[in-house]
mmCIF file as gemmi writes it, N, C-alpha and C atoms, coordinates in Angstrom:
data_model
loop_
_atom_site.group_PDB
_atom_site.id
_atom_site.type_symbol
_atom_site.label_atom_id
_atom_site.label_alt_id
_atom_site.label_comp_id
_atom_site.label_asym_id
_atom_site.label_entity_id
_atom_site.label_seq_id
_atom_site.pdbx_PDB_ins_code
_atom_site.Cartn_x
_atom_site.Cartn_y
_atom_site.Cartn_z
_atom_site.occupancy
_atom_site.B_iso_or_equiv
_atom_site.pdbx_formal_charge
_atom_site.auth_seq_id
_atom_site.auth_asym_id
_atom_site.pdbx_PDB_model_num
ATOM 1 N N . UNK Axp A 1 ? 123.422 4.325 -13.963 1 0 ? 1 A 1
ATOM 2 C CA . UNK Axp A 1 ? 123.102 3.548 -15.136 1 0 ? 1 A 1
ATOM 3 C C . UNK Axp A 1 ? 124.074 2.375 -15.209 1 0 ? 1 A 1
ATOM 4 N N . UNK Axp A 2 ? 123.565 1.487 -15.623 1 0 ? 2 A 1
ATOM 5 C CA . UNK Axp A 2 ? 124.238 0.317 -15.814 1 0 ? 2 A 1
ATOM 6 C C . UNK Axp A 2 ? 124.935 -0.033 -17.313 1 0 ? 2 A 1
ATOM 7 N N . UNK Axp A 3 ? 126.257 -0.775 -16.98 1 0 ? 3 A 1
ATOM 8 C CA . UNK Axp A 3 ? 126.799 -1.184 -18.641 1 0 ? 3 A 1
ATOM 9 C C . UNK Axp A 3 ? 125.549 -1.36 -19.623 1 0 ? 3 A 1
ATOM 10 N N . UNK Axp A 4 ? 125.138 -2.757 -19.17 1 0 ? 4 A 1
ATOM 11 C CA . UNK Axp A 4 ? 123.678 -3.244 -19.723 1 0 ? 4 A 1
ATOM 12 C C . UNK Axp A 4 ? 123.173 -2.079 -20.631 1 0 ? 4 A 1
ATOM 13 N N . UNK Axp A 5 ? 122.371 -1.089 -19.625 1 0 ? 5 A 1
ATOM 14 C CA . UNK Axp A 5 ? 121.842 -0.512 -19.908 1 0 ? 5 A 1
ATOM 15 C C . UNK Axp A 5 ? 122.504 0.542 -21 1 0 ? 5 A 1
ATOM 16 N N . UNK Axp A 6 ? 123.228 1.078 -20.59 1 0 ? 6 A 1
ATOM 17 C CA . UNK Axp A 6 ? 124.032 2.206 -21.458 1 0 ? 6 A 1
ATOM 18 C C . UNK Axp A 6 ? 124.204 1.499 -23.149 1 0 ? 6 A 1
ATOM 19 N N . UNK Axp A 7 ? 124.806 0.119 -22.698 1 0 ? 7 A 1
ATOM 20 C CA . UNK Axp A 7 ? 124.421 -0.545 -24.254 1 0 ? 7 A 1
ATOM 21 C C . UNK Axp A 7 ? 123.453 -0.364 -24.875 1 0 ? 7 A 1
ATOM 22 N N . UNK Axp A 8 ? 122.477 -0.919 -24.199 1 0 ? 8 A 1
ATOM 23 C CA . UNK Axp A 8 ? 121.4 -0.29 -25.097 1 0 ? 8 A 1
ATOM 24 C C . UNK Axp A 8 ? 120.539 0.81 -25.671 1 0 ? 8 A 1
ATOM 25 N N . UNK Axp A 9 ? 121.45 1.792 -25.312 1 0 ? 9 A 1
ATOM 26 C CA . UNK Axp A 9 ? 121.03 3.23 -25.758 1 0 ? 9 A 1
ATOM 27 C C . UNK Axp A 9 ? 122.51 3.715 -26.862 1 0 ? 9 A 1
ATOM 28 N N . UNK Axp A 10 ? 123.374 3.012 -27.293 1 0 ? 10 A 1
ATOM 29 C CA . UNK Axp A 10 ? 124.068 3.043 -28.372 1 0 ? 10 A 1
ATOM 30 C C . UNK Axp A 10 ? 123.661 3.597 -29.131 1 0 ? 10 A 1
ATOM 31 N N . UNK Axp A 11 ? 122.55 2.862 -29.959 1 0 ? 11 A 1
ATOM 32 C CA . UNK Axp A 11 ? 122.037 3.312 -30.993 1 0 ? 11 A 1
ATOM 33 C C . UNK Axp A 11 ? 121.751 4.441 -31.445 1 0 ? 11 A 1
ATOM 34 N N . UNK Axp A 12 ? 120.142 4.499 -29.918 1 0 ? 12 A 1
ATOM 35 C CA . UNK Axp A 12 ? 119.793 5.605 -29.926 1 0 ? 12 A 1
ATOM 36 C C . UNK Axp A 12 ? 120.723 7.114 -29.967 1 0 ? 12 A 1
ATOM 37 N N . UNK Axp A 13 ? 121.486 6.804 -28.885 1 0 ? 13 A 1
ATOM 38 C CA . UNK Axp A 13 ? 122.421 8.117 -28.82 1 0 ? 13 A 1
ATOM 39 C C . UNK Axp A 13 ? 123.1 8.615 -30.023 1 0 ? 13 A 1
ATOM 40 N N . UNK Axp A 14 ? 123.591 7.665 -30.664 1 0 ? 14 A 1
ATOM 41 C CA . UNK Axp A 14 ? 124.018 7.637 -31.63 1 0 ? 14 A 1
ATOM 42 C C . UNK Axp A 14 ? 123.494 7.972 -32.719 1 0 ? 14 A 1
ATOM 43 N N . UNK Axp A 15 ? 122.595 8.077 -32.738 1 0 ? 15 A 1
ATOM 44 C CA . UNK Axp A 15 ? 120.856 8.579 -33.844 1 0 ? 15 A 1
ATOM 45 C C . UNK Axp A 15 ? 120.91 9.736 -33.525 1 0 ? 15 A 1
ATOM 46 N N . UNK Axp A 16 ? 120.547 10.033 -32.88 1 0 ? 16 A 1
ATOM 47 C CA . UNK Axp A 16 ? 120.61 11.534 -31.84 1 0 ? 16 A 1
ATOM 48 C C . UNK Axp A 16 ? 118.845 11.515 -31.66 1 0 ? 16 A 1
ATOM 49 N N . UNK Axp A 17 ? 118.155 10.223 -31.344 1 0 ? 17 A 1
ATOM 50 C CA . UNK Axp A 17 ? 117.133 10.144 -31.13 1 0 ? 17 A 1
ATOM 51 C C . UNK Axp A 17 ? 116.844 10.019 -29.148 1 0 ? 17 A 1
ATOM 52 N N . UNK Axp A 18 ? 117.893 9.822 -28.719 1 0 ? 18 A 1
ATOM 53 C CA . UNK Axp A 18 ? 118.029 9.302 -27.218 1 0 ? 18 A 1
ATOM 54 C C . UNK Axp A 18 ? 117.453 10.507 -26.643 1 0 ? 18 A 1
ATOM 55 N N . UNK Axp A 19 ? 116.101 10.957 -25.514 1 0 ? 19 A 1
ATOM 56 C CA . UNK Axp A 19 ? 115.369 11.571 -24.36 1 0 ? 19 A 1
ATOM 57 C C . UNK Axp A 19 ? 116.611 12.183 -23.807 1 0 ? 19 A 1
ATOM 58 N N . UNK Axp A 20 ? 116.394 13.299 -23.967 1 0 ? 20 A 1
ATOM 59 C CA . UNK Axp A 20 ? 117.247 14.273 -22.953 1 0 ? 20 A 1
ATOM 60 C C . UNK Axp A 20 ? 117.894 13.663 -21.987 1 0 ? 20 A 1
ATOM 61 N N . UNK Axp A 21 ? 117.227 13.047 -20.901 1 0 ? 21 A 1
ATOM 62 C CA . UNK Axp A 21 ? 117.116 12.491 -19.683 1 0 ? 21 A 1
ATOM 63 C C . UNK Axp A 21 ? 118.155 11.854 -19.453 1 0 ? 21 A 1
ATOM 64 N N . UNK Axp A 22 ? 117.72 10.36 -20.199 1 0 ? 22 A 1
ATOM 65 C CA . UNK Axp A 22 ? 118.443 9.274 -20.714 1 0 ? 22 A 1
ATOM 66 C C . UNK Axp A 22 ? 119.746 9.823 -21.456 1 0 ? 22 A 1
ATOM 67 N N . UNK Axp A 23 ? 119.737 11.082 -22.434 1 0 ? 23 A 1
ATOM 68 C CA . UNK Axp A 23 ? 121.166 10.967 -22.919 1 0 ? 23 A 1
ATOM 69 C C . UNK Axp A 23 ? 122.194 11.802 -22.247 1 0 ? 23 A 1
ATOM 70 N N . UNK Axp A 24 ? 121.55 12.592 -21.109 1 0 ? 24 A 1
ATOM 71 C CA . UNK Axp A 24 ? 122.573 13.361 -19.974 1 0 ? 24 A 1
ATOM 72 C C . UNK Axp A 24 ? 122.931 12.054 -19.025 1 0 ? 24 A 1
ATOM 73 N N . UNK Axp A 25 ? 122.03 11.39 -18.492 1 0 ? 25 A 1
ATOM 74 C CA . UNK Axp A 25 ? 122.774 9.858 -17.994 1 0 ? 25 A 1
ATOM 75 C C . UNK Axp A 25 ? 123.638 9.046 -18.732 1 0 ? 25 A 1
ATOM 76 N N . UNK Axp A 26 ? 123.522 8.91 -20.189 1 0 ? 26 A 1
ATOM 77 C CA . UNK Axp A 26 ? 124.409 7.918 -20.712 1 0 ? 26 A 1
ATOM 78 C C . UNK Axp A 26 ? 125.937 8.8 -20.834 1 0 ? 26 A 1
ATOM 79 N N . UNK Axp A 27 ? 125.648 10.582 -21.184 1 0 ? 27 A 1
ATOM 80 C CA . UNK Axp A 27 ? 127.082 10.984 -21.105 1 0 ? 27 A 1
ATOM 81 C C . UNK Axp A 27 ? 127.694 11.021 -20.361 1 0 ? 27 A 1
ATOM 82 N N . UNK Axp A 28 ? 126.861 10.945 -19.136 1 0 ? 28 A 1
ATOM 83 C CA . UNK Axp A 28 ? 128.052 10.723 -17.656 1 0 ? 28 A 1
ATOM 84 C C . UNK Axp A 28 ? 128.351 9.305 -17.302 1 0 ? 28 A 1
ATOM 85 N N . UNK Axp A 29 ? 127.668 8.664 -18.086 1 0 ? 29 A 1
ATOM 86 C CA . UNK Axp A 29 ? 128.435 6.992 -17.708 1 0 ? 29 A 1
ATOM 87 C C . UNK Axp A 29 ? 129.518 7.053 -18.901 1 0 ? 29 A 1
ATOM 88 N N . UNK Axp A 30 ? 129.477 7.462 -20.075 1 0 ? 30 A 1
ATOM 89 C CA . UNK Axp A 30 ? 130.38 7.628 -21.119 1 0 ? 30 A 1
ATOM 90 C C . UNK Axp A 30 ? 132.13 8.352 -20.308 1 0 ? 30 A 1
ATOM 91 N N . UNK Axp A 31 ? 131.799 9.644 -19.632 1 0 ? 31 A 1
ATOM 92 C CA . UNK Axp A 31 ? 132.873 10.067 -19.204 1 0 ? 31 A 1
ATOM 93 C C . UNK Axp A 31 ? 133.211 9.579 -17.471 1 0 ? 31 A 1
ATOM 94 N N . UNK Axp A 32 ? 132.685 8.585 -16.935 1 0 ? 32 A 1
ATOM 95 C CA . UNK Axp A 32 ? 132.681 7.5 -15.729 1 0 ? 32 A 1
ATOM 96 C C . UNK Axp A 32 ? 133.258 6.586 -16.185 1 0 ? 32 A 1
ATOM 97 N N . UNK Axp A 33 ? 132.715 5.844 -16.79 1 0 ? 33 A 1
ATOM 98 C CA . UNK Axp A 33 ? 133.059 4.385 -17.259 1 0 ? 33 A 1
ATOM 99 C C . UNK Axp A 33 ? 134.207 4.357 -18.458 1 0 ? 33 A 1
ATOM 100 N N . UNK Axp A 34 ? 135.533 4.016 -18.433 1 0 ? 34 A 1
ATOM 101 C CA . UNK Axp A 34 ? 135.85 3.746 -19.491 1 0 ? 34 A 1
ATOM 102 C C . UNK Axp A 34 ? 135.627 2.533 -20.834 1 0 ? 34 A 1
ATOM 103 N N . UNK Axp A 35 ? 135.57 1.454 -19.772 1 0 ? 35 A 1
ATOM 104 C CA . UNK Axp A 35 ? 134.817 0.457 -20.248 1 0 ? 35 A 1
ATOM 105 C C . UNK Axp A 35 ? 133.979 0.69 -21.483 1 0 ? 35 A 1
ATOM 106 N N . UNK Axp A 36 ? 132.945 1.42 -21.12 1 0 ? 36 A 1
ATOM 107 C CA . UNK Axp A 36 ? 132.02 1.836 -21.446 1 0 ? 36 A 1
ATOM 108 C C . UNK Axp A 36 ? 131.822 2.574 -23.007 1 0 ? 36 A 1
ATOM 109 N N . UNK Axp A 37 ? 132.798 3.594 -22.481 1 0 ? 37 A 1
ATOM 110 C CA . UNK Axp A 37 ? 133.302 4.127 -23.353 1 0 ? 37 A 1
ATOM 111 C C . UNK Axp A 37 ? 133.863 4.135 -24.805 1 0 ? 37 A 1
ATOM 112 N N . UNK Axp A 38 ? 134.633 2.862 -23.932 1 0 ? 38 A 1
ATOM 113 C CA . UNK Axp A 38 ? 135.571 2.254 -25.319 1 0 ? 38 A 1
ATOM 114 C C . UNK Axp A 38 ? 134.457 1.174 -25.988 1 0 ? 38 A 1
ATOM 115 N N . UNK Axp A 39 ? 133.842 0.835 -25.869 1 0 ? 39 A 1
ATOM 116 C CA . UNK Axp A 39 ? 132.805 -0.248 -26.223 1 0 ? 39 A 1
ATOM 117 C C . UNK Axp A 39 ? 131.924 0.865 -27.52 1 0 ? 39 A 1
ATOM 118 N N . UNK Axp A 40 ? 131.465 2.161 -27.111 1 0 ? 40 A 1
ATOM 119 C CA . UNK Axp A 40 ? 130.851 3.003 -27.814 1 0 ? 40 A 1
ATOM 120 C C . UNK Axp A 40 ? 131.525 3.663 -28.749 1 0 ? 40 A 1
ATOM 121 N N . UNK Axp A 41 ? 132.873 3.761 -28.477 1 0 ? 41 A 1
ATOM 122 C CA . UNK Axp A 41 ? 133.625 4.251 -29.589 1 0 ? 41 A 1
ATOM 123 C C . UNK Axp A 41 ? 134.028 2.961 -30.911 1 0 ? 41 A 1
ATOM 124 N N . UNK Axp A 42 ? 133.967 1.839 -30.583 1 0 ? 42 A 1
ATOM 125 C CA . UNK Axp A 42 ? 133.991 0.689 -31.376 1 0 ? 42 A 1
ATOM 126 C C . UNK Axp A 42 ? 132.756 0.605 -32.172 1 0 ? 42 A 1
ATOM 127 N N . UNK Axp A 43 ? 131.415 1.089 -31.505 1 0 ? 43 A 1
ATOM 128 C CA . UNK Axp A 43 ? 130.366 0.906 -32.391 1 0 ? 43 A 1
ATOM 129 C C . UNK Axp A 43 ? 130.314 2.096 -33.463 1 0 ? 43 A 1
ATOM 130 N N . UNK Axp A 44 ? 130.7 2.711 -33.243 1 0 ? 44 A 1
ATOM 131 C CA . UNK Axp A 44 ? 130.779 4.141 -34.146 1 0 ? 44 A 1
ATOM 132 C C . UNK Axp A 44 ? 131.63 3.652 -34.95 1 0 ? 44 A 1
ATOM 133 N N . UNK Axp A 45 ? 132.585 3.182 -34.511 1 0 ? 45 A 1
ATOM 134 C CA . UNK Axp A 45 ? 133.229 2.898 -35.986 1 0 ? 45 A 1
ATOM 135 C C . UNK Axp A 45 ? 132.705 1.818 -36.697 1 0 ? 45 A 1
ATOM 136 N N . UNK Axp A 46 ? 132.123 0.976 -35.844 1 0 ? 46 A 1
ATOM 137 C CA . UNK Axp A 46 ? 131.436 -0.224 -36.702 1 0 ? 46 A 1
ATOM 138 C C . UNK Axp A 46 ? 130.519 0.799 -37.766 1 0 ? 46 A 1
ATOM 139 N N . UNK Axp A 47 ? 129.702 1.747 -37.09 1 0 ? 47 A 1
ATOM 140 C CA . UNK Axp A 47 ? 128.317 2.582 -38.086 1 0 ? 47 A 1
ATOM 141 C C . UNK Axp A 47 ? 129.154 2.698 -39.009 1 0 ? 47 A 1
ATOM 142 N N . UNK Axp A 48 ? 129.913 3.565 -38.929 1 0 ? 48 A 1
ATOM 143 C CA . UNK Axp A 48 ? 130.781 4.846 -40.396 1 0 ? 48 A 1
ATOM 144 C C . UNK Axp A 48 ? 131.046 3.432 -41.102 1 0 ? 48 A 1
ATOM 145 N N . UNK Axp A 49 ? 131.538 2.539 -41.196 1 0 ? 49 A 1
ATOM 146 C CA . UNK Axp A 49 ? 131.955 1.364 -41.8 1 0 ? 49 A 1
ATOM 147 C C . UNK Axp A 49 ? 130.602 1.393 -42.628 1 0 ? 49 A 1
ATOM 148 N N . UNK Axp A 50 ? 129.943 0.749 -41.715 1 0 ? 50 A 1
ATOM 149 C CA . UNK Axp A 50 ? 128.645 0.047 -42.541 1 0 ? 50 A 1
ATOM 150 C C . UNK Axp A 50 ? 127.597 1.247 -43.363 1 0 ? 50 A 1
ATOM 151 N N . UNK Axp A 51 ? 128.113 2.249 -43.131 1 0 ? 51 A 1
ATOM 152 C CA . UNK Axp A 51 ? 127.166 4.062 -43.701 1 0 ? 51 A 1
ATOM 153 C C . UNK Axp A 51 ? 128.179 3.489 -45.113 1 0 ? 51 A 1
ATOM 154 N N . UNK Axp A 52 ? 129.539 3.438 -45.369 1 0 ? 52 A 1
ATOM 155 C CA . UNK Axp A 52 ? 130.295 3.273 -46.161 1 0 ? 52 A 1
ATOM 156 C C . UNK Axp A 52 ? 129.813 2.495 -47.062 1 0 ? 52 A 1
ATOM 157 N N . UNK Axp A 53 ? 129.272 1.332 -46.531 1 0 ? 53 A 1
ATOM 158 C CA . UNK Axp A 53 ? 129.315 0.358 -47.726 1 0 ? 53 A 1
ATOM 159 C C . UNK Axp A 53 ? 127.044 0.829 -48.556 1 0 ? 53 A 1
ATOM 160 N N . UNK Axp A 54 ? 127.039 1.707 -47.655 1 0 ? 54 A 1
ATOM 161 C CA . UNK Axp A 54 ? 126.06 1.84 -48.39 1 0 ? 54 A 1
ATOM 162 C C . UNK Axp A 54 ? 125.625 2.378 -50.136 1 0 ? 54 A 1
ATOM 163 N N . UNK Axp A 55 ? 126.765 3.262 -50.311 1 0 ? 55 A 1
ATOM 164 C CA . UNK Axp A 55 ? 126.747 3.436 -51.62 1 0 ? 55 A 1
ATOM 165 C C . UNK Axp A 55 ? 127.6 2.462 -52.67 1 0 ? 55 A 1
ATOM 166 N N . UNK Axp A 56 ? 128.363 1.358 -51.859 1 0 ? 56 A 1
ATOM 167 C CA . UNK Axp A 56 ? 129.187 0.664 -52.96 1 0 ? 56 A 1
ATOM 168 C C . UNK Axp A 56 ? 128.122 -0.912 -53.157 1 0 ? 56 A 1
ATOM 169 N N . UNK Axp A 57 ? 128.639 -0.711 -54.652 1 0 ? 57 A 1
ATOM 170 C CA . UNK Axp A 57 ? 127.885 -1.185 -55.45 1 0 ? 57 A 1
ATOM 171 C C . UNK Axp A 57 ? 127.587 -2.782 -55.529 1 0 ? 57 A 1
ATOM 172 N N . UNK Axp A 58 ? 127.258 -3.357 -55.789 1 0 ? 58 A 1
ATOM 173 C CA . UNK Axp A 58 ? 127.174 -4.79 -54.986 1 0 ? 58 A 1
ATOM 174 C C . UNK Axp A 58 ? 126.432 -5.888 -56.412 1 0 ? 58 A 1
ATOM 175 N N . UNK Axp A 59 ? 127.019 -6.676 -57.017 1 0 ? 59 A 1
ATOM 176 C CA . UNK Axp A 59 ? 126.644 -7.181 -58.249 1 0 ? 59 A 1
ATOM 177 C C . UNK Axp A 59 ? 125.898 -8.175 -58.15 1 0 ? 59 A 1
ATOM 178 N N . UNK Axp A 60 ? 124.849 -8.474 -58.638 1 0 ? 60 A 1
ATOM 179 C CA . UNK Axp A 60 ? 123.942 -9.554 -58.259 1 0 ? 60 A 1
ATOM 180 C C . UNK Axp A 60 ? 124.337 -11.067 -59.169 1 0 ? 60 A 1
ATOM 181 N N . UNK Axp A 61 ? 124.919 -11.757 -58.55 1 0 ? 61 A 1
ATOM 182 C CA . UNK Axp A 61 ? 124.887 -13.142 -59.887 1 0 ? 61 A 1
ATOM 183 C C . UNK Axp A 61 ? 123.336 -13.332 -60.365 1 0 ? 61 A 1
ATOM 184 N N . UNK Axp A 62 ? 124.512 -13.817 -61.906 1 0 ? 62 A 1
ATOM 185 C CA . UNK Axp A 62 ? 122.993 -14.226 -63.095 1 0 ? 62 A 1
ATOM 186 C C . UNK Axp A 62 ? 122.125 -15.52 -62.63 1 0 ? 62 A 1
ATOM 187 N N . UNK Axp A 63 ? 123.011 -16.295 -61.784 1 0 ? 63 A 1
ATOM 188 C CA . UNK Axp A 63 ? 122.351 -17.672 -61.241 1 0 ? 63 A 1
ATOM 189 C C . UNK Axp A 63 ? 121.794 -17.516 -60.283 1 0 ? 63 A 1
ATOM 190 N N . UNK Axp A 64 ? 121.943 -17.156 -59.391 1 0 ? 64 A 1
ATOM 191 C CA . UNK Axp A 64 ? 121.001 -16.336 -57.946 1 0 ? 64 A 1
ATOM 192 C C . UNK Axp A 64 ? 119.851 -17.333 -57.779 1 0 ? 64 A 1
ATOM 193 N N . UNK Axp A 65 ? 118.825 -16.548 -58.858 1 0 ? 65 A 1
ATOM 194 C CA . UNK Axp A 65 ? 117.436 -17.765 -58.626 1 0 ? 65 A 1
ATOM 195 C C . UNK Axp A 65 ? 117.771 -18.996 -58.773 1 0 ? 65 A 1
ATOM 196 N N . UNK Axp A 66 ? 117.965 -19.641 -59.602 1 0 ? 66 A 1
ATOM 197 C CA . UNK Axp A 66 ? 118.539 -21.206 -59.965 1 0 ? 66 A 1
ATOM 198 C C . UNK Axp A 66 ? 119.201 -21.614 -59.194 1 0 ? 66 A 1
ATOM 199 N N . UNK Axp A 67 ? 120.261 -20.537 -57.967 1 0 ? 67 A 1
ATOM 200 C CA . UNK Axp A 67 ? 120.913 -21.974 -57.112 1 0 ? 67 A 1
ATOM 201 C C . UNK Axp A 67 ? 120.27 -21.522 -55.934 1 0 ? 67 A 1
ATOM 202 N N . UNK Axp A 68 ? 119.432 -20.445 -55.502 1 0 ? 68 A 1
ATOM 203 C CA . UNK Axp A 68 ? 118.814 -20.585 -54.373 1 0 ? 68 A 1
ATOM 204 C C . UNK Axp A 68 ? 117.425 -21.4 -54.42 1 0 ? 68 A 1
ATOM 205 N N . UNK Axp A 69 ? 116.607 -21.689 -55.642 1 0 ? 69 A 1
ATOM 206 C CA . UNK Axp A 69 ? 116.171 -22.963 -56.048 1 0 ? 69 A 1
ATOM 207 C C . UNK Axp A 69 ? 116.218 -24.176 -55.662 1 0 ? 69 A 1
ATOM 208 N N . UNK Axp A 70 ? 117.882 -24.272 -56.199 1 0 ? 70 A 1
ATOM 209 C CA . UNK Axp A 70 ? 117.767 -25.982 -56.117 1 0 ? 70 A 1
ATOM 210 C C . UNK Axp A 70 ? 118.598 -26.039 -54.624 1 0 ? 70 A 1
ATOM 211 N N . UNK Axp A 71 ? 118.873 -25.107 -54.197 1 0 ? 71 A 1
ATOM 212 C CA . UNK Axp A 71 ? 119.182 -25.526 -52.302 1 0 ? 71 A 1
ATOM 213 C C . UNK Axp A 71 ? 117.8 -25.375 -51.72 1 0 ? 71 A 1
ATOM 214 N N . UNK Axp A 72 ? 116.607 -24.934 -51.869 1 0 ? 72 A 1
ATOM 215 C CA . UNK Axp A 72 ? 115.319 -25.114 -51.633 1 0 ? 72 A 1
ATOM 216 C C . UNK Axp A 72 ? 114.669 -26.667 -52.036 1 0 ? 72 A 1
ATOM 217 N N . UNK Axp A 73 ? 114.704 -26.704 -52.998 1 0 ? 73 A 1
ATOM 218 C CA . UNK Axp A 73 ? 114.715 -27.95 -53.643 1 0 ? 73 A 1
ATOM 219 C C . UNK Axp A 73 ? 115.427 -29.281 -52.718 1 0 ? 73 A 1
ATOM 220 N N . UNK Axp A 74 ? 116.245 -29.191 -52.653 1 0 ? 74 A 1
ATOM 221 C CA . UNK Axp A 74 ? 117.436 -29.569 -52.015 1 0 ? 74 A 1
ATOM 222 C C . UNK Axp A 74 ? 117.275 -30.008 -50.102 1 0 ? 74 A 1
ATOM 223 N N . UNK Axp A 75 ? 116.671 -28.938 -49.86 1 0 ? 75 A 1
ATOM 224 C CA . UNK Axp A 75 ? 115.855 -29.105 -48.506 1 0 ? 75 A 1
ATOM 225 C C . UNK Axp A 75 ? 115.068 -29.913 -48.435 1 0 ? 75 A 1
ATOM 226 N N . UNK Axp A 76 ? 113.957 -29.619 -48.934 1 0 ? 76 A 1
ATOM 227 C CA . UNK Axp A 76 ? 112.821 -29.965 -49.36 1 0 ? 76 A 1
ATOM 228 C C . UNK Axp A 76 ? 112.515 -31.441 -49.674 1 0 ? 76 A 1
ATOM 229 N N . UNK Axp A 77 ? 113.695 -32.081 -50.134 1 0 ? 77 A 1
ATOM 230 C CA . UNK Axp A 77 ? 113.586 -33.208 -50.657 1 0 ? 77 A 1
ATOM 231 C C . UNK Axp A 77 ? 114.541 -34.003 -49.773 1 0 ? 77 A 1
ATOM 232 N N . UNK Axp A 78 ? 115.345 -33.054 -48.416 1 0 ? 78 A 1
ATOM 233 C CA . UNK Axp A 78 ? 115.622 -34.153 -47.61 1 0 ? 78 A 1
ATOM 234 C C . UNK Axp A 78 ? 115.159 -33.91 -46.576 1 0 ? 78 A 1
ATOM 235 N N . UNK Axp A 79 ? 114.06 -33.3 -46.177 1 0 ? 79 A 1
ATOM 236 C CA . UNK Axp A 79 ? 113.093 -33.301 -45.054 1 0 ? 79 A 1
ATOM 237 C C . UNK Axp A 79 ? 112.077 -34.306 -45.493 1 0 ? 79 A 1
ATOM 238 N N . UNK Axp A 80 ? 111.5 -34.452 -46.506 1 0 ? 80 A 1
ATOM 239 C CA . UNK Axp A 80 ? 110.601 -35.154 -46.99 1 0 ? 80 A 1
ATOM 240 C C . UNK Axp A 80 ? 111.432 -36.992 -46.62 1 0 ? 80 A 1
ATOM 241 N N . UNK Axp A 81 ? 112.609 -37.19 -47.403 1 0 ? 81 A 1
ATOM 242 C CA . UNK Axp A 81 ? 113.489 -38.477 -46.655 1 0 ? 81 A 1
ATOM 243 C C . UNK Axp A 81 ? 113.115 -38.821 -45.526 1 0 ? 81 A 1
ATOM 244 N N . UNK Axp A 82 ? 113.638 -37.419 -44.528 1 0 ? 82 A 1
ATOM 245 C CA . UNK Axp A 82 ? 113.901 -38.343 -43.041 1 0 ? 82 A 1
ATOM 246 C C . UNK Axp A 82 ? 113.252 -38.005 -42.528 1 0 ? 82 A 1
ATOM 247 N N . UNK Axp A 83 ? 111.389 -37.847 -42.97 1 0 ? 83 A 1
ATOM 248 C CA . UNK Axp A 83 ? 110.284 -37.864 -41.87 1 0 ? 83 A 1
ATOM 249 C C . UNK Axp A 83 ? 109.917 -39.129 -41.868 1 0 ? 83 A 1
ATOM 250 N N . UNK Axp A 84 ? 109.206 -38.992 -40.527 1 0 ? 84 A 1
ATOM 251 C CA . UNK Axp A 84 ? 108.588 -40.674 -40.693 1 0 ? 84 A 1
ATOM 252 C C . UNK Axp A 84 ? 107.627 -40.667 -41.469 1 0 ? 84 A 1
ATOM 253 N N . UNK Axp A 85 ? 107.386 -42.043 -41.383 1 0 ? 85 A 1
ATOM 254 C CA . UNK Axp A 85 ? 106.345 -42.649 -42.049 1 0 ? 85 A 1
ATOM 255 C C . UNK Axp A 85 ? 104.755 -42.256 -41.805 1 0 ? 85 A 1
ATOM 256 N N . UNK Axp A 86 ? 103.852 -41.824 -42.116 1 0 ? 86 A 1
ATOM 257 C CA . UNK Axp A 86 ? 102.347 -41.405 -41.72 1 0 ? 86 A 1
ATOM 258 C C . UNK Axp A 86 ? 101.625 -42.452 -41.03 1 0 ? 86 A 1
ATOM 259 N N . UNK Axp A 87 ? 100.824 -42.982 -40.777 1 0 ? 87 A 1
ATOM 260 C CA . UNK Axp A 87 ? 100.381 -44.075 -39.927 1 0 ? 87 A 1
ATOM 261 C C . UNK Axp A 87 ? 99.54 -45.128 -41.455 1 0 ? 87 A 1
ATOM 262 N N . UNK Axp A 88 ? 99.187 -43.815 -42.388 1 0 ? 88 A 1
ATOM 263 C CA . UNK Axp A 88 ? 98.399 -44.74 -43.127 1 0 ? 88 A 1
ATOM 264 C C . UNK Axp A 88 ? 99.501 -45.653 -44.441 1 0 ? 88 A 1
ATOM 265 N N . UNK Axp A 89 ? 101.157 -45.464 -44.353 1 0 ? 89 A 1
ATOM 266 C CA . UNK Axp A 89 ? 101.82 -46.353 -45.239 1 0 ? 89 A 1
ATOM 267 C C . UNK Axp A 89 ? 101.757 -47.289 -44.29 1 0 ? 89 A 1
ATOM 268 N N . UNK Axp A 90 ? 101.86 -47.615 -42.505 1 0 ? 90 A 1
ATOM 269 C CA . UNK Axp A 90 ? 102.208 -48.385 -41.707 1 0 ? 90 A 1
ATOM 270 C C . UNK Axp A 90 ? 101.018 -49.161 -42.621 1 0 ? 90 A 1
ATOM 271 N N . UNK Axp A 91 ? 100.193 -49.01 -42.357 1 0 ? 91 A 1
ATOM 272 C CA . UNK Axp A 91 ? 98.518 -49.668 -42.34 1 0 ? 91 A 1
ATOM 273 C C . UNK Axp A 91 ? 98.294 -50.446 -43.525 1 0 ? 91 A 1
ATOM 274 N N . UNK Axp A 92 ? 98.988 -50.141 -44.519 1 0 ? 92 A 1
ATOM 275 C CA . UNK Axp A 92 ? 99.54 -50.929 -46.049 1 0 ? 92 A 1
ATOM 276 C C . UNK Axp A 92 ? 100.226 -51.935 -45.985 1 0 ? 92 A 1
């Protein structure tokens, strides 16, 4: 199995969704590869981190709509600027 590859069964393994197959190959590249290894033990801690912030609480600002609005707005009105011209203002 390849780094590549073993990366991309992180997840899975990590789910405990990974094919028999596939996860008796990734544990022997796990205890082969240190590389490898250490790369998978970094994502685990990345998970438990991010499992963590799942129950903390997260406050929504009262302005939210109103300034994601007017940065829409805001777009909107400078895409409209710096398009060109249509053929039919040329023609005026």
């Amino acid at each position: 199995m390849t780094n590549e590859k073993a990366r991309e069964f992180f997840s899975a393994y990590h789910e405990g969704t990974l094919e028999p197959g596939f996860r008796v190959s990734f544990e022997q590249k796990l205890k082969s590869d240190y590389a490898v290894r250490h790369e998978f033990e970094s994502f685990v801690r990345a998970m438990e981190k991010l499992d963590a912030l799942r129950d903390e609480e997260i406050e929504i600002p009262a302005d939210l709509h109103d300034r994601i609005t007017a940065r829409l707005d805001r777009h909107l009105y400078e895409r409209r600027k710096s398009a060109t011209p249509s053929w039919s203002v040329w023609i005026r």
